[in-house]
ZAKE-341189 format. One record per residue (C-alpha): residue in one letter; y, x, z. Coordinates in steps of 0.001 Angstrom, whole numbers, plus 500000, padded with zeros to 6 digits. Example, Ala and Ser with C-alpha at 12.3 -4.5 7.8 and 13.67 -1.06 7.14 Angstrom:
% ZAKE-341189
a495500512300507800 s498940513670507140 
% end
This chain:
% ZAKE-341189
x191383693524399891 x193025695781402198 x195801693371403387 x193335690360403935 x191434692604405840 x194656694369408323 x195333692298411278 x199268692060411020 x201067692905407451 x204466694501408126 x207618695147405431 x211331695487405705 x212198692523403411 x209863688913402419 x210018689815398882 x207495692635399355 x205177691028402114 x201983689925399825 x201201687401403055 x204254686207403181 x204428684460399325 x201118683978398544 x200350680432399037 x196567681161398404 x196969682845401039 x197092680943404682 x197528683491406596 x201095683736406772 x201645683756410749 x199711687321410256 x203074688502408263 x206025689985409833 x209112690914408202 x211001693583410374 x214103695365408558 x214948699066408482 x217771700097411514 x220523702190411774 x222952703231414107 x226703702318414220 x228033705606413221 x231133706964414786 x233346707988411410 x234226711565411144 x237556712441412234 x240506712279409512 x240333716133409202 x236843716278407907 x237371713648405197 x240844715279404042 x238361718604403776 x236135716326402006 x238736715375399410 x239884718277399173 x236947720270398345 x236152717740395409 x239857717877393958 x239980714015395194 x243941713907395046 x245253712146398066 x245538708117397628 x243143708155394805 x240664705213395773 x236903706588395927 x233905705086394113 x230344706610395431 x227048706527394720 x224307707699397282 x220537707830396197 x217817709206394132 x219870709781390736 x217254707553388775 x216768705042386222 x215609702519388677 x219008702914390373 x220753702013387442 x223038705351388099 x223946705568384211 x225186701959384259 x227377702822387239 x228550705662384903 x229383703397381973 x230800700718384389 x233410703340385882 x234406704926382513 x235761700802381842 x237409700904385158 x239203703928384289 x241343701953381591 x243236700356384262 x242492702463386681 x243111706148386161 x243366707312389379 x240065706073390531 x237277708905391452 x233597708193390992 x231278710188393341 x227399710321392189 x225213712173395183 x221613712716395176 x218714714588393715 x218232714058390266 x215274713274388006 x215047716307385417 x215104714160382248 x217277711730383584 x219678714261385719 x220256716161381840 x220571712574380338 x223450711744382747 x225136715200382236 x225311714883378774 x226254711449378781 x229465712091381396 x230753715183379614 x231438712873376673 x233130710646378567 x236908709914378127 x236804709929382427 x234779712925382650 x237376714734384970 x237497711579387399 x233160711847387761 x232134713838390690 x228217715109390227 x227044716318393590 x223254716963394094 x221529715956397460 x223815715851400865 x222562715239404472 x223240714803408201 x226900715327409116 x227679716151405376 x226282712728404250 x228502710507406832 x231901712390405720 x231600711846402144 x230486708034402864 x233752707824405121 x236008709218401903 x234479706320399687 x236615703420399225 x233434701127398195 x230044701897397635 x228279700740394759 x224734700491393479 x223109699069390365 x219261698949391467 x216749697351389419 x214360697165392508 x214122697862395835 x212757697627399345 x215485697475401539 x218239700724400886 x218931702561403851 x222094704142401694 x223577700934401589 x222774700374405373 x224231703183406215 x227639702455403984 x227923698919405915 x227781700780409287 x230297703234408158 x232532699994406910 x232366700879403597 x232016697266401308 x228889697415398794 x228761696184395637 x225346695687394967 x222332694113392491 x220683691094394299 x217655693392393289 x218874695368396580 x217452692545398927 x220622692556401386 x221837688488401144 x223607689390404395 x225973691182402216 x227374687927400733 x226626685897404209 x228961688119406014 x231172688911403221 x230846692033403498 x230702693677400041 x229940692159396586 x226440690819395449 x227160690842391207 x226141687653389469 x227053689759386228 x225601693528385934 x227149693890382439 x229181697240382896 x232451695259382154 x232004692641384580 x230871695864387460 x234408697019386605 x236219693749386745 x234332693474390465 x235159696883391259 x239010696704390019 x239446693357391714 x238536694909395261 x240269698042394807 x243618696053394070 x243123694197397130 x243391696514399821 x243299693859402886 x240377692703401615 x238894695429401426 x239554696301404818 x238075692961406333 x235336693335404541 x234718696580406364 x235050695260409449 x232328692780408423 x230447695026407572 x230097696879410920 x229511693500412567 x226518692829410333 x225086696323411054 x225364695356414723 x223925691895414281 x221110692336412271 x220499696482411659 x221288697827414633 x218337699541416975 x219069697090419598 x217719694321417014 x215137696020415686 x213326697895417898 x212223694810420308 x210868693074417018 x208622696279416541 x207706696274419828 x206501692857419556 x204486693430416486 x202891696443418626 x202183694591421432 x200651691450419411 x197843694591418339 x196821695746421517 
% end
């Protein structure tokens, strides 16, 4: 009742737009999908990531695996978990960073579940980081990877693309620029043996990796940046007055 009643119906991504769908609905020219923004962000200097590694016993070379967000169920963090401890088989050396606040039940479930772990002492479990903090771990990661069962449109992984860090991602996580740009990984498979086979197939590519981070950037810029953005808010605004 409250959407057929609001002039204009606004959300980040189609998917979550009841206007937008609804085909008993004709007023779809009242829906406008306008995406979250964020800013190309300058990455920290080399110093502050070598602190970075350093203060997590990250030894150097070792290839980086994080996790940003709400340490939840719904963001499929334990499947990461499980995911990573297969990667470890062939790849030792790999570090997996989790960082975010944690749900209680779920934050003890995850403890317990990583301390018996064969790759227990290669599982970093941070709790929430932010501002300055938040870009210099994100600049240490090698890829960033998230197993969300649903969401709106993450600002985490935004924020990873604009730091060139490559995603690998649900298609639950509503970005199909990701695979348009080729600029991460959208998994057809999210059975924890086929998220390691992804992740150990871009680690042992390095080149790829790295033009996939330049991708990444450009996306940000072409489709996430303020400069997109912000005019199509200020048209939704100015349709209201």
């Amino acid at each position: 009742m409250v959407v057929r009643r609001s002039r204009r119906c606004a959300s980040v991504r189609s998917q979550w737009c009841p206007l937008h769908h609804n085909a008993t609905w004709p007023e779809t020219s009242r829906s406008a999908i306008i995406p979250n923004w964020v800013d190309i962000i300058a990455p920290p200097v080399e110093r502050r990531c070598q602190e970075v590694r350093h203060k997590l016993a990250i030894p150097d070379g070792a290839p980086v695996i994080l996790f940003l967000g709400r340490l939840t169920e719904q963001k499929g963090v334990n499947e990461i978990v499980v995911a990573f401890n297969a990667l470890c088989l062939s790849r030792p050396d790999s570090i997996l960073v989790l960082v975010g606040p944690q749900e209680k039940a779920y934050g003890a479930s995850l403890e317990k579940m990583i301390e018996e772990l064969p790759c227990r002492q290669n599982i970093r479990l941070l709790g929430p980081v932010y501002d300055d903090g938040k870009y210099e771990i994100l600049s240490t990661a090698s890829l960033f990877v998230t197993l969300s069962k649903n969401e709106g449109l993450p600002v985490a992984v935004l924020e990873a693309l604009a730091l060139r860090v490559p995603p690998v991602v649900t298609s639950a996580a509503n970005l199909p620029e990701i695979a348009e740009y080729g600029a991460g990984e959208i998994l057809a498979d999210e059975h924890p043996d086929a998220v390691a086979a992804s992740l150990r197939s871009l680690l042992e590519d390095t080149q790829r990796l790295h033009a996939m981070g330049e991708r990444a950037k450009t996306l940000v810029r072409d489709r996430f940046s303020p400069e997109v953005v912000v005019p199509q808010l200020l048209t939704l605004y100015q349709s209201l007055a």
